[in-house]
C-alpha positions as CSV (number, residue, x, y, z in Angstrom):
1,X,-21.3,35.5,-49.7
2,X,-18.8,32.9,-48.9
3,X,-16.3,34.9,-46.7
4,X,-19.0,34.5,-43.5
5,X,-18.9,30.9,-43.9
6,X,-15.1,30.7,-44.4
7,X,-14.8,32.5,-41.3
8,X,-16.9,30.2,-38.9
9,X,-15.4,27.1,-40.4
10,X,-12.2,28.2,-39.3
11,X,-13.7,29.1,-36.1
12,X,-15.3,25.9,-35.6
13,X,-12.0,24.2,-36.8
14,X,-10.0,25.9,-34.4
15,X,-12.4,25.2,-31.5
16,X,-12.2,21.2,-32.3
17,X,-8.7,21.9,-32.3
18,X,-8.2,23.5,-28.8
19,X,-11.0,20.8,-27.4
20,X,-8.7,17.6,-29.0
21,X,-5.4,19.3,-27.3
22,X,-7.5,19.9,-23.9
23,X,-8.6,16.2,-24.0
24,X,-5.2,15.3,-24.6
25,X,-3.7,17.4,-21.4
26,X,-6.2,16.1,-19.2
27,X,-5.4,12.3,-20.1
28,X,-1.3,13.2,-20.0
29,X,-2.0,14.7,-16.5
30,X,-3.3,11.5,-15.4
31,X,-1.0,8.7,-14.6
32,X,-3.2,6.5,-16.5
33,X,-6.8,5.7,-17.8
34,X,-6.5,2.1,-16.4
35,X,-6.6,0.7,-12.7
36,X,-6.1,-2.8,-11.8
37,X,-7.6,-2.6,-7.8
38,X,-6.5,-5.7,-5.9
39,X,-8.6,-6.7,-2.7
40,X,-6.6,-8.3,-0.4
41,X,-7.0,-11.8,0.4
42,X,-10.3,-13.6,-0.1
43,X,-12.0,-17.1,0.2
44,X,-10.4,-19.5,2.9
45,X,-7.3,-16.8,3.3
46,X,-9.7,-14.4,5.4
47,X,-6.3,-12.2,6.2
48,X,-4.7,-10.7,9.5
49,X,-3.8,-13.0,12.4
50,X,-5.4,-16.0,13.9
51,X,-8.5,-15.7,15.6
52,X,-8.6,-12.1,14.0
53,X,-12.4,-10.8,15.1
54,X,-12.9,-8.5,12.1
55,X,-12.1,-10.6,9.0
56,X,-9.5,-8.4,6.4
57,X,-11.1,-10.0,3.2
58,X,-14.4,-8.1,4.0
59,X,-13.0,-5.2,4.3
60,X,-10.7,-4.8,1.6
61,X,-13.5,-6.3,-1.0
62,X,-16.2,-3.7,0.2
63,X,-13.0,-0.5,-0.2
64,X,-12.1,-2.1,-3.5
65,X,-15.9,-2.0,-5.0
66,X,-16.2,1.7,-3.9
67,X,-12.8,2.7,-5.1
68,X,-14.1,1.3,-8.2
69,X,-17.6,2.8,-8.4
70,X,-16.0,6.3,-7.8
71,X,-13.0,5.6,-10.1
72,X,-15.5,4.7,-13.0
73,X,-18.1,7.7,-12.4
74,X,-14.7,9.9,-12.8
75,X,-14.1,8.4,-16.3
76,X,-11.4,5.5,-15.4
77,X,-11.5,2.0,-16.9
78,X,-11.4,-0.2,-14.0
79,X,-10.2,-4.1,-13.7
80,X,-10.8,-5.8,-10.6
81,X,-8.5,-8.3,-9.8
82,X,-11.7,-10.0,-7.1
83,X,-15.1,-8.3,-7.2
84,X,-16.5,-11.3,-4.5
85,X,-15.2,-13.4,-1.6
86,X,-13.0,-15.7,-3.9
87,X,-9.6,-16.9,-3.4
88,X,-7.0,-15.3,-6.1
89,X,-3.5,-16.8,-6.2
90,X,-0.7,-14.0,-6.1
91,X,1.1,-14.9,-9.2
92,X,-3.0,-14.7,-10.8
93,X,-3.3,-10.8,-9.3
94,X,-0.1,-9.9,-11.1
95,X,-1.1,-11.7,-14.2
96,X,-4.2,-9.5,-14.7
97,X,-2.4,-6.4,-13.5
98,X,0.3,-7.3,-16.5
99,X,-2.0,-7.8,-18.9
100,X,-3.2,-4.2,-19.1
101,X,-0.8,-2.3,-20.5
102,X,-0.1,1.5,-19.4
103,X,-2.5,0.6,-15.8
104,X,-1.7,1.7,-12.1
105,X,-2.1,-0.6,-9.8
106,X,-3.6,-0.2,-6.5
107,X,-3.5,-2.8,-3.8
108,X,-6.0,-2.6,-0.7
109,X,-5.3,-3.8,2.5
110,X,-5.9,-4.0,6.1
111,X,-3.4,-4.2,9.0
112,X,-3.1,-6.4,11.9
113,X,-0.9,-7.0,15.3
114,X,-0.8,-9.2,18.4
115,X,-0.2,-5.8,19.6
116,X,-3.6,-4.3,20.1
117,X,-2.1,-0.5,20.8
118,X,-0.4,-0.8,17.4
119,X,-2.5,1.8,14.7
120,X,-1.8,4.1,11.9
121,X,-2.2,3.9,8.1
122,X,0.9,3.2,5.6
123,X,1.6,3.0,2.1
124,X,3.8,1.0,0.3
125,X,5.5,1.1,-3.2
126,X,8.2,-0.7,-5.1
127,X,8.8,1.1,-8.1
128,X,10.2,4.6,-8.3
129,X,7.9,5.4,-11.4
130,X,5.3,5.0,-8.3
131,X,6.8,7.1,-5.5
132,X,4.7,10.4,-6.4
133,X,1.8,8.6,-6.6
134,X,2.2,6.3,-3.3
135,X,2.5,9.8,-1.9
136,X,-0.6,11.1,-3.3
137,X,-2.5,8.4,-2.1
138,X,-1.2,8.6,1.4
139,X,-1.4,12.7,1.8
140,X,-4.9,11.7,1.2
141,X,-6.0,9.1,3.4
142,X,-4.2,10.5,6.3
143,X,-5.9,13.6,5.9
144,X,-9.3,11.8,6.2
145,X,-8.6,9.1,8.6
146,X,-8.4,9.8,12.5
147,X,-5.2,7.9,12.0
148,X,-1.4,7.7,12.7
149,X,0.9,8.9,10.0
150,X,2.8,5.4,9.7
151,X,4.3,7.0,6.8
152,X,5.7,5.7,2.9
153,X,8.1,3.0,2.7
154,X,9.0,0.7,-0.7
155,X,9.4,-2.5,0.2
156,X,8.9,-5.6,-2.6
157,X,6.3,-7.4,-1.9
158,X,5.0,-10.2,-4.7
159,X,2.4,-8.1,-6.0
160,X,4.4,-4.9,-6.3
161,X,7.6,-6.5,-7.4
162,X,5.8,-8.5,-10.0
163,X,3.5,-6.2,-11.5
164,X,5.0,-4.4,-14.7
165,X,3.1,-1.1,-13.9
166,X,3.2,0.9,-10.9
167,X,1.7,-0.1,-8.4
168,X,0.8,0.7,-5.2
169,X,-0.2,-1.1,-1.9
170,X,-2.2,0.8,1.2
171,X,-2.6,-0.6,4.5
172,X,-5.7,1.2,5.9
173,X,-5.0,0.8,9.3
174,X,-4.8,-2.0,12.0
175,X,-8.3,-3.9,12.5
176,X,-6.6,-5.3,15.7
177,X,-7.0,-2.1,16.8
178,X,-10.4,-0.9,19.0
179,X,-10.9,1.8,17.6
180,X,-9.4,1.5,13.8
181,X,-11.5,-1.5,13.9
182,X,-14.5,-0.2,14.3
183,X,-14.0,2.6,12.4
184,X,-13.5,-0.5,9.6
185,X,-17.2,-1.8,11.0
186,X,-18.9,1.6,9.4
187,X,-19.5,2.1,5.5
188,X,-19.6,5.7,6.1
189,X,-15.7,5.2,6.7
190,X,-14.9,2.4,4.1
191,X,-16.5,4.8,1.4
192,X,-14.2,7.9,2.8
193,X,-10.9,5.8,2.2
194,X,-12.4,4.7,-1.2
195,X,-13.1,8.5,-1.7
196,X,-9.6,9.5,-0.1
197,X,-7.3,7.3,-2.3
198,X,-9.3,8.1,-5.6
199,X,-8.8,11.9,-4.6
200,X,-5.0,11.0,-4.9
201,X,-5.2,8.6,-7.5
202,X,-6.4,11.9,-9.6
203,X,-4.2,14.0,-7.8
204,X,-5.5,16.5,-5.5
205,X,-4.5,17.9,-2.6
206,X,-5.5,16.6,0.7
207,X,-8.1,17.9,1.8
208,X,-7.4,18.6,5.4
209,X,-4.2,19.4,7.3
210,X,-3.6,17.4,10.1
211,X,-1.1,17.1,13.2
212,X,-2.1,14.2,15.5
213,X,0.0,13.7,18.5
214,X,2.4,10.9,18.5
215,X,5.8,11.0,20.1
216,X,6.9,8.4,17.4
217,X,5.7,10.0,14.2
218,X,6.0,13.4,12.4
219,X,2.5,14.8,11.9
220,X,1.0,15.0,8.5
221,X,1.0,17.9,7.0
222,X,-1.5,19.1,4.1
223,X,0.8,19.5,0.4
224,X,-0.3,20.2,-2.9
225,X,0.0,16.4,-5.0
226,X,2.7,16.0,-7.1
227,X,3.1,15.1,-11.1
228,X,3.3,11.5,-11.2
229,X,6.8,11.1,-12.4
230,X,8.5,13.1,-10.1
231,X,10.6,12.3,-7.0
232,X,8.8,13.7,-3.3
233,X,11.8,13.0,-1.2
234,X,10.0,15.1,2.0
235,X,6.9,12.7,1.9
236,X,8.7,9.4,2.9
237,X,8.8,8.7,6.7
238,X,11.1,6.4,7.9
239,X,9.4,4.5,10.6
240,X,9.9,1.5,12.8
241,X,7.6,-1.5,11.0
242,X,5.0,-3.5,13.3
243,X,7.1,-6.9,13.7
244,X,3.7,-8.7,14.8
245,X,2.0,-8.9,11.8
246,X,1.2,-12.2,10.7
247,X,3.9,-12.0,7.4
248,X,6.5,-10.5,10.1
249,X,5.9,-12.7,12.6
250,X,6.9,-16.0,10.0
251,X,10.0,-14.3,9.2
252,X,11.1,-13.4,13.0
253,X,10.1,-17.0,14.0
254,X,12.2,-18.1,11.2
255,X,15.1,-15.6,12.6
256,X,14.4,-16.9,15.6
257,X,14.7,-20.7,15.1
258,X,17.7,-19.9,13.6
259,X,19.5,-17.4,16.3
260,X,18.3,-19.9,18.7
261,X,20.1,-23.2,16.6
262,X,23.3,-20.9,16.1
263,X,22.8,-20.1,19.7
264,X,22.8,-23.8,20.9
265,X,25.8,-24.4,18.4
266,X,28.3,-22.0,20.1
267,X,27.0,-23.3,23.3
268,X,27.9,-26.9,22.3
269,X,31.3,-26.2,20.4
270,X,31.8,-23.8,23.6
271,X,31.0,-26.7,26.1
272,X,33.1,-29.4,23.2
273,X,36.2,-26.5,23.6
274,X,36.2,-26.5,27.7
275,X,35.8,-30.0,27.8
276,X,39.0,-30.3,25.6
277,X,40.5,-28.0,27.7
278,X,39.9,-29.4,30.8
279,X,41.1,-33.0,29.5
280,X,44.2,-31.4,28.2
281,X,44.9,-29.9,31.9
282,X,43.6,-32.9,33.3
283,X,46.8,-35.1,31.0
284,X,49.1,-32.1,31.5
285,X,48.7,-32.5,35.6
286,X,48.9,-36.3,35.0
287,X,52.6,-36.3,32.9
């Protein structure tokens, strides 16, 4: 009489068994059950360049809040580094991404130019534990925004270069920009690129292929997403960066001032050299 009962305890055992090593997969395929999102700017800083119409702040808080509304429904813990128009210090948006342990880190920002023909939507990433997954992300957001492919680049800025986890920082396009800008304007669009980098956050495929028509910039191309860890050499574009942007444009003035006081220098030890010169002809045609 006891056989039966043997029999579906070991069923039932092994079914807990195969459920527990499921669960496990599915968190190991993820690169993480935490996400530290980072709105850009906020308070007094409203982002962009001066006299900017469309203010970045806005923008980046109302992405963040749907990237973390879908992140949450999809069984993420979420941290929020701003959830309202405050002012966060940099070194404070890397303290609370360092003090979750085993998070991503996913940055949200806007674009700007003095250059109004300047579009296009690019990701950034610093760490090479967070090349597949600055990839991911982009694949994604190209694939659903009516954008230019401005391609992947690391670079190591404060927040990335700070942050102990991976992280990764997407420019959304330029709001300087007519039409990127008013795409911006629509919630309909904000809550596509909140739905567009949780899609690669969790790793799927883009959704649409893509070509648009630029002389300057291979097309995107749809691609199945990659593991997390690994290396996707064939998604990094190597493109020519916007040097208007405000954080450019302090460095090339900097460049500048000092090109232009090296410049003056020659020209005075030039002038100091052919005055000395002419005074030593001058004493030579004298003796």
């Amino acid at each position: 009489m006891l056989q039966p009962y043997y029999h579906l305890s070991f069923a039932l055992a092994w079914l807990l068994v195969a459920g527990l090593a499921h669960a496990r997969s599915s968190q190991s395929s993820r690169p993480s059950t935490i996400i530290v999102i980072d709105a850009g700017h906020g308070g007094f800083d409203r982002g962009g360049i001066p006299r900017q119409r469309i203010a970045e702040k806005d923008m980046t808080l109302d992405v963040a809040l749907r990237l973390r509304k879908k992140l949450l429904a999809a069984g993420y813990r979420v941290v929020m580094t701003r959830d309202r128009d405050v002012f966060v210090p940099l070194p404070g948006r890397v303290a609370i991404a360092n003090s979750n342990r085993n998070a991503i880190f996913i940055c949200i920002h806007f674009n700007s130019a003095t250059r109004t023909e300047a579009n296009g939507v690019e990701t950034y990433y610093y760490r090479r534990d967070a090349m597949a997954l600055a990839a991911n992300i982009h694949r994604n957001v190209i694939a659903g925004a009516p954008s230019e492919n401005r391609g992947i680049r690391r670079r190591g800025y404060y927040v990335l270069r700070k942050t102990t986890n991976p992280g990764v920082l997407v420019e959304c396009g330029f709001l300087t920009n007519a039409a990127e800008g008013q795409l911006a304007l629509t919630s309909d669009y904000r809550d596509k690129l909140a739905e567009e980098i949780t899609r690669g956050i969790l790793g799927k495929p883009a959704l649409v292929a893509r070509a648009p028509a630029s002389r300057y910039y291979p097309p995107a191309t749809e691609a199945e997403a990659q593991p997390f860890n690994s290396y996707v050499g064939t998604d990094f574009i190597k493109v020519p960066p916007e040097r208007s942007t405000a954080r450019h444009r302090k460095g090339s003035k900097g460049a500048r001032s000092k090109k232009s006081s090296n410049h003056r220098t020659a020209q005075k030890t030039k002038s100091s050299g052919s005055a000395t010169a002419k005074k030593s002809t001058s004493e030579k045609s004298e003796d």
